[in-house]
C-alpha positions as CSV (number, residue, x, y, z in Angstrom):
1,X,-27.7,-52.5,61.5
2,X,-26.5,-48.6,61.8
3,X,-24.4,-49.3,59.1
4,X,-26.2,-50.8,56.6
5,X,-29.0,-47.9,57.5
6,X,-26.9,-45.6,56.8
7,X,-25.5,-46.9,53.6
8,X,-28.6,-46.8,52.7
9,X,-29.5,-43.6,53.5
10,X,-26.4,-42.8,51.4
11,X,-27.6,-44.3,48.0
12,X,-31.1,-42.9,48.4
13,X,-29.4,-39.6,48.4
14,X,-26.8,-40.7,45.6
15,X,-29.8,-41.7,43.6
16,X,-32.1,-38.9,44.2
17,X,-28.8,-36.3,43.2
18,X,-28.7,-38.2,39.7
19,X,-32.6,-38.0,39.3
20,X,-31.5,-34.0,39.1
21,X,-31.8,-32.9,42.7
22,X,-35.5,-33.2,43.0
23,X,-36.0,-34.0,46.8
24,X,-35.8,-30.6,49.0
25,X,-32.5,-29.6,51.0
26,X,-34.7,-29.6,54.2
27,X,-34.9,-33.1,53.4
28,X,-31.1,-33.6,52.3
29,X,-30.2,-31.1,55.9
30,X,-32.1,-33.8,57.9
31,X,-30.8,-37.2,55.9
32,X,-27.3,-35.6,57.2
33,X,-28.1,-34.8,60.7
34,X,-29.9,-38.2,60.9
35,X,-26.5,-39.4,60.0
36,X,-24.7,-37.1,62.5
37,X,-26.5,-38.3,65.5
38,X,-26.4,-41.9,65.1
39,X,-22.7,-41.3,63.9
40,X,-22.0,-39.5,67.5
41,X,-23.9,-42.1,69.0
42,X,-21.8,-44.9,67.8
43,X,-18.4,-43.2,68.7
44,X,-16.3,-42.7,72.1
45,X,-15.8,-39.6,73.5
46,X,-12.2,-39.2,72.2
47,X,-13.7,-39.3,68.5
48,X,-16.3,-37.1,69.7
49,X,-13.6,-34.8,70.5
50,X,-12.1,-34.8,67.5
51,X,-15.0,-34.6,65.1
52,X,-15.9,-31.4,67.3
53,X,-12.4,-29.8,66.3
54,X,-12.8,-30.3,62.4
55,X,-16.8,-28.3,62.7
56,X,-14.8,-25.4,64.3
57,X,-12.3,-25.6,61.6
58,X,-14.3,-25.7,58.7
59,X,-15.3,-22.0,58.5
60,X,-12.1,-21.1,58.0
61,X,-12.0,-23.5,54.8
62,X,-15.0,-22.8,53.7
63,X,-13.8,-18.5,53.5
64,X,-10.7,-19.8,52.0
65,X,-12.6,-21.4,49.3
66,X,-15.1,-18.5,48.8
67,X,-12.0,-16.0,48.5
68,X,-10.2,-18.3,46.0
69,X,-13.5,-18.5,44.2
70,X,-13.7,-14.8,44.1
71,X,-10.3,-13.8,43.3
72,X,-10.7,-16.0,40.2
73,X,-14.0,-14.6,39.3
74,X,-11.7,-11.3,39.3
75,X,-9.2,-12.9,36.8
76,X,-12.3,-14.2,34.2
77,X,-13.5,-11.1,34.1
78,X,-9.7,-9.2,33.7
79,X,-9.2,-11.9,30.9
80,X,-12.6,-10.8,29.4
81,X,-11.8,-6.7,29.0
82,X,-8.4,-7.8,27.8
83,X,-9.5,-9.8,24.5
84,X,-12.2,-8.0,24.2
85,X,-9.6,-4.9,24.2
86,X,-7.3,-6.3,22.1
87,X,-10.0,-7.2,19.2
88,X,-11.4,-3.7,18.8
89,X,-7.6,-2.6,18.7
90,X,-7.1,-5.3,16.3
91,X,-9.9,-4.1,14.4
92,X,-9.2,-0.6,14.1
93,X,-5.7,-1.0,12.6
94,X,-6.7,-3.2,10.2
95,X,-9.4,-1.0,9.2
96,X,-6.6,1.8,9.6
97,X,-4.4,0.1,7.5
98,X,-6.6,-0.8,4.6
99,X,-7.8,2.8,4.8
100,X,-4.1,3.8,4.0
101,X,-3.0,1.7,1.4
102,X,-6.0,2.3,-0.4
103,X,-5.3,6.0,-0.6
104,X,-1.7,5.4,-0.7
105,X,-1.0,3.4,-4.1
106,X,2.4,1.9,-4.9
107,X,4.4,2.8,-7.9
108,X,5.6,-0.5,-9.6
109,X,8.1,0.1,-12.4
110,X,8.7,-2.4,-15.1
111,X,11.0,-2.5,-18.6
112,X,9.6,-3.7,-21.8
113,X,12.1,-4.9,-24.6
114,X,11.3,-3.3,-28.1
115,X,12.5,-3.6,-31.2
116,X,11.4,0.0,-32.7
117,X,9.9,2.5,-31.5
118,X,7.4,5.0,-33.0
119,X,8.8,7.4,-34.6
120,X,9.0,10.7,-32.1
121,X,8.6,14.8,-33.0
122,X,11.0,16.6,-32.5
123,X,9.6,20.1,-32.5
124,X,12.8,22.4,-33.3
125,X,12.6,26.3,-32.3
126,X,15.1,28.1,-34.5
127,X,14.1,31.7,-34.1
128,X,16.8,33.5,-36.6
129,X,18.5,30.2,-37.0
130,X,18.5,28.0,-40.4
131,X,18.5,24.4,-40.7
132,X,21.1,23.8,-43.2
133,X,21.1,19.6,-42.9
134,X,19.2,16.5,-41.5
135,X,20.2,13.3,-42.1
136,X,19.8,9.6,-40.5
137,X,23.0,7.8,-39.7
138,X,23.2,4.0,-37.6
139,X,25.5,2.6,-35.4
140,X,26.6,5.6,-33.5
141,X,28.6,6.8,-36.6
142,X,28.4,9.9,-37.9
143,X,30.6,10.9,-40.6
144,X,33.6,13.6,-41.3
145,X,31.6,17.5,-41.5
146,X,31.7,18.5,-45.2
147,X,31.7,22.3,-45.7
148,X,30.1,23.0,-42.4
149,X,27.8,26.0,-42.9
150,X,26.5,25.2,-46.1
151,X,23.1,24.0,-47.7
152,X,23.5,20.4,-47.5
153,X,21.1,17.8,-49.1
154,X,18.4,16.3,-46.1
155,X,17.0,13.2,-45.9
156,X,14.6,14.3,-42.7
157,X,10.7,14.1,-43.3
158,X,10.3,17.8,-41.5
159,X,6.7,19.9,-41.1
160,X,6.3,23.7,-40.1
161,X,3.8,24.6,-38.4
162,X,2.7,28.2,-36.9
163,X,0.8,28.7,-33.8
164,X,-0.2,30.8,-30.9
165,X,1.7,30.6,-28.4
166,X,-0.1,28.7,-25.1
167,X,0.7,31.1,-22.7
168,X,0.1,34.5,-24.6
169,X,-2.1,34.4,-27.7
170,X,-0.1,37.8,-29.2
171,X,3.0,35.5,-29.5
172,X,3.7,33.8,-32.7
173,X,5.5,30.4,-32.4
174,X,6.9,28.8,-35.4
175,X,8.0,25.3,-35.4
176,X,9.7,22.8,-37.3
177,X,8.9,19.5,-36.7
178,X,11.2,16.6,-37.2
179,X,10.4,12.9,-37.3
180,X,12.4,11.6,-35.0
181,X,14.5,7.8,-34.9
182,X,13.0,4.7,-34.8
183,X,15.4,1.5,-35.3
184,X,16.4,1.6,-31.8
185,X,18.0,-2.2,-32.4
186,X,20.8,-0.7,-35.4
187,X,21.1,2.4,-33.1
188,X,19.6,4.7,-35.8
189,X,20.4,8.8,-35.1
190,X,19.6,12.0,-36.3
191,X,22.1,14.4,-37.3
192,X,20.9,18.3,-37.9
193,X,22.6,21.2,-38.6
194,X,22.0,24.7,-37.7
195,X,23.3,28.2,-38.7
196,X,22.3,31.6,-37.2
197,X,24.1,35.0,-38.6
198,X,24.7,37.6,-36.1
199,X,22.4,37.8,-32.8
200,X,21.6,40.7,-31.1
201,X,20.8,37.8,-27.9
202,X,24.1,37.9,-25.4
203,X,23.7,33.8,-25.4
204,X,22.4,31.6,-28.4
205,X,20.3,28.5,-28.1
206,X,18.3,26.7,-29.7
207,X,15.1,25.3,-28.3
208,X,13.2,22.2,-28.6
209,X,10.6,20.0,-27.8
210,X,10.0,16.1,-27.8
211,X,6.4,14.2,-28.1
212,X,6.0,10.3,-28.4
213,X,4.8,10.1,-32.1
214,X,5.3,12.0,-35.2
215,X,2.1,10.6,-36.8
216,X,0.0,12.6,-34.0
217,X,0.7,15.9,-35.5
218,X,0.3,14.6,-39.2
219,X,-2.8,12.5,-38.7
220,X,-3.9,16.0,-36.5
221,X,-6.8,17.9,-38.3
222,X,-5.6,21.2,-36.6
223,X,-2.3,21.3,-36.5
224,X,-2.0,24.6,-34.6
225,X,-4.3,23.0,-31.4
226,X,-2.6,20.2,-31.6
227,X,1.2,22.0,-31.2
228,X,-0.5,24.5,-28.7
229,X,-1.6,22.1,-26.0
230,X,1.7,19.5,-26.6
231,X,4.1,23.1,-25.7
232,X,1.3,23.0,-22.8
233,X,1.8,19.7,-21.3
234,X,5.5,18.9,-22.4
235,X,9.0,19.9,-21.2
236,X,11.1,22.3,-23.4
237,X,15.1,22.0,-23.4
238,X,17.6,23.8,-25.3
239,X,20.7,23.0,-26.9
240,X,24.0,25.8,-27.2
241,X,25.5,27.5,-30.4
242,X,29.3,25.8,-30.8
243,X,28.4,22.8,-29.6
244,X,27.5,19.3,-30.8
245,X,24.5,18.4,-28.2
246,X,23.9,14.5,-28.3
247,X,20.4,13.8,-26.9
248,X,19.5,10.2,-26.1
249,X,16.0,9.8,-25.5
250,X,13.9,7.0,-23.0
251,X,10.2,6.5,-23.3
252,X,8.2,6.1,-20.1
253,X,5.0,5.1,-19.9
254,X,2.8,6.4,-17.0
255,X,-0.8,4.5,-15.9
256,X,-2.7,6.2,-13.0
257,X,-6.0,5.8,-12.0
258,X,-7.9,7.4,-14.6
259,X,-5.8,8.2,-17.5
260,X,-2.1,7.3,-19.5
261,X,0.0,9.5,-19.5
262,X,3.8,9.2,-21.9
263,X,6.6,11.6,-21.2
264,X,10.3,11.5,-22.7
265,X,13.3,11.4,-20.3
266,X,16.1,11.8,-21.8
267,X,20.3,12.4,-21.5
268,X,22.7,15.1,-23.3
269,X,26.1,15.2,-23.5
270,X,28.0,18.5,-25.5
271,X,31.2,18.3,-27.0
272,X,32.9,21.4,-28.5
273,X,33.4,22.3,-32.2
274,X,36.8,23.2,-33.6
275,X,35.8,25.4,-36.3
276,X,38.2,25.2,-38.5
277,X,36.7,28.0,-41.1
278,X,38.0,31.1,-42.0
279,X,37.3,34.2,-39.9
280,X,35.3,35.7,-42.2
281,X,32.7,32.9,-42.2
282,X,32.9,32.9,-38.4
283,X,30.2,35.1,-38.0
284,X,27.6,32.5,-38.5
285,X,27.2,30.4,-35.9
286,X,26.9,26.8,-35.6
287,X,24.2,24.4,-33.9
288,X,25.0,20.4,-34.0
289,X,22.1,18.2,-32.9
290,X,22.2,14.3,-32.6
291,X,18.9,12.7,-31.6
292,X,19.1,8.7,-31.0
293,X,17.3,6.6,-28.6
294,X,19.2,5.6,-25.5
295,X,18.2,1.6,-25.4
296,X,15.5,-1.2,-26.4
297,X,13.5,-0.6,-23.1
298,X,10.1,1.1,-22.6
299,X,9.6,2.0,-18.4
300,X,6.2,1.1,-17.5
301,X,4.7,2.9,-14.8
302,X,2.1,1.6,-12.8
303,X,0.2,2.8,-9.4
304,X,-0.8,-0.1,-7.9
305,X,-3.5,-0.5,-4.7
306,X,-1.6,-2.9,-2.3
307,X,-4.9,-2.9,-0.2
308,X,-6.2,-6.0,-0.6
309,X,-10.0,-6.6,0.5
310,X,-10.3,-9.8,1.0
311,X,-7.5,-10.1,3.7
312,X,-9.0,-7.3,5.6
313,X,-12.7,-8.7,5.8
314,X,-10.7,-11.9,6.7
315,X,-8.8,-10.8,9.7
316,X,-11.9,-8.6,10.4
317,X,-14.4,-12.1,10.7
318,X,-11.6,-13.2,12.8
319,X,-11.7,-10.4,15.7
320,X,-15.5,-10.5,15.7
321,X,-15.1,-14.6,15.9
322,X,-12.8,-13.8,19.0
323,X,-15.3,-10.7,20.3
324,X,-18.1,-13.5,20.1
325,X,-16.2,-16.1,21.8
326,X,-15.3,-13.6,24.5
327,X,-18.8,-12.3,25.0
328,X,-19.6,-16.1,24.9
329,X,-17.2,-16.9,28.0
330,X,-18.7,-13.7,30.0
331,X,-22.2,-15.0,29.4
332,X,-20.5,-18.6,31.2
333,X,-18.4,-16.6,33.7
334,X,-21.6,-14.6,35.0
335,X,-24.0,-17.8,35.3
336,X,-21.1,-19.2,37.0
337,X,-20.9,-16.3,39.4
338,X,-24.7,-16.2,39.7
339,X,-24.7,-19.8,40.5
340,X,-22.2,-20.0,43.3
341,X,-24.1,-16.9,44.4
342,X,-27.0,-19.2,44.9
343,X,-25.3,-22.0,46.4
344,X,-23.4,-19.9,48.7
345,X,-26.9,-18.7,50.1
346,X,-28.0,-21.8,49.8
347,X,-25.1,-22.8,52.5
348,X,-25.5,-19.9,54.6
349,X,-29.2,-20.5,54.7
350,X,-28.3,-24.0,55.9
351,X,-26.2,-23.5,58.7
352,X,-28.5,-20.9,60.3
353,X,-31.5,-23.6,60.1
354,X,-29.4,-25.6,61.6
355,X,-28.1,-23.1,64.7
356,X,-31.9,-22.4,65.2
């Protein structure tokens, strides 16, 4: 009959635990001494014995537990600050980087394939000098020099145009503007000829000038401006007396942020003329020019923004997913820590209601 009480008592409790815990623990503290006492009852004094042993050894679990508890509370909240850490790290070198590359654009260079080009200026400085021949030739040939130093008929479509200079408006520029090659596929060239008779100068050059088309400066309505701010924003070279300078020219093609911007590069190579005149002619002195494109490509500049957005507000929803699921698991870890609080009160309360 003690059995099947207590059995009983047992499932009474077992059912009133799934009901949620609604009886009181002073009832649940005297259901187990109930149990206790007719438990001792119902055993000899050996058992007695030994059931007395495991009650004094139970503190000692009991503090084992509550440490083991504790030291993992420790970890949770370790684990916590760390994520927590490394999101915000996360999130400020993304926002770093994104901050970088957008201030920092990329230059991508590409090569178009033409089959002509515009036709360029070439804006010739002579000074003293004379043009004494221009004429287009193909196919990197340029024939045998006949009477060098002489008149010679052109075939060159040439301007001349007079200006202030850009730098210093009491200095007279005067320029003569060639239009440059343009059958870049047949290797089309210009071949001009200069003279200049006696120089005070201790070295003779000739200087000159390069912008990307020729029909600028004739469509132009002033002239004058328009030479004035291309000497302003272009690069000048020279070419030397006694030598046949051979320019090849490259286009390229700058886009930035705001505005275009096209710019010649170009390569020169000089070989020197055996003149072959007599003395008394030697006193003028010879310029030889050869302008010709170098190949069929066009360089493309382009600054492009690597920085792209939409990765960055990506990555960013990601470390505030993670920052939410952290702040998530610390909401958990403290009601965890607030509830064994509770029940370990709960248990100390206990076991001094039942020493009194």
């Amino acid at each position: 009959m003690g059995r099947k009480e207590r059995s009983r008592s047992y499932e009474e409790f077992n059912d009133d635990d799934d009901e949620g815990n609604k009886q009181s623990a002073g009832f649940f503290d005297d259901a187990i001494e109930l149990d206790r006492e007719e438990t001792n009852d119902s055993l000899s004094p050996e058992e007695e014995e030994e059931e007395e042993e495991v009650r004094e050894s139970s503190p000692p679990m009991r503090f084992s537990k509550s440490c083991l508890k504790n030291l993992f509370m420790v970890v949770l909240i370790f684990i916590y600050l760390l994520l927590t850490g490394v999101a915000f790290f996360l999130a400020y070198q993304t926002i770093s980087d994104f901050l970088e590359k957008l201030n920092h654009p990329v230059m991508s260079v590409t090569y178009k394939e033409v089959d002509s080009f515009s036709p360029p200026g070439i804006a010739l400085y002579p000074g003293r000098a004379e043009l004494l021949s221009c004429r287009h030739h193909f196919h990197d040939y340029i024939p045998p020099l006949v009477e060098p130093g002489t008149h010679q008929e052109g075939e060159c479509v040439t301007q001349d145009v007079m200006y202030d200079g850009p730098f210093s408006n009491q200095t007279m520029r005067k320029a003569v503007v060639v239009r440059g090659p343009s059958d870049v596929r047949n290797k089309e060239l210009i071949f001009m000829q200069f003279s200049l008779n006696e120089t005070e100068e201790d070295f003779s050059a000739i200087t000159y000038m390069l912008f990307s088309k020729f029909s600028d400066l004739t469509e132009s309505e002033n002239k004058s401006d328009f030479m004035r701010e291309c000497e302003r924003n272009y690069s000048m070279w020279t070419f030397s007396g006694g030598f046949r300078t051979w320019v090849k020219m490259s286009l390229v093609r700058t886009s930035g942020k705001s505005h275009e911007a096209v710019e010649f590069r170009q390569e020169s190579a000089e070989v020197k003329y055996n003149d072959k005149r007599p003395d008394s002619e030697k006193n003028n002195q010879l310029f030889f020019a050869v302008f010709e494109w170098r190949d069929a490509f066009m360089q493309d500049i382009r600054l492009i923004v690597t920085a792209n957005p939409w990765n960055s507000v990506a990555i960013l929803c990601g470390v505030f997913m993670a920052l939410f699921k952290a702040a998530n698991f610390a909401k958990l870890t403290i009601q965890w820590i607030i509830k064994m609080r509770k029940r370990h009160q709960r248990n100390k309360a206990r076991e001094l209601n039942q020493i009194q």
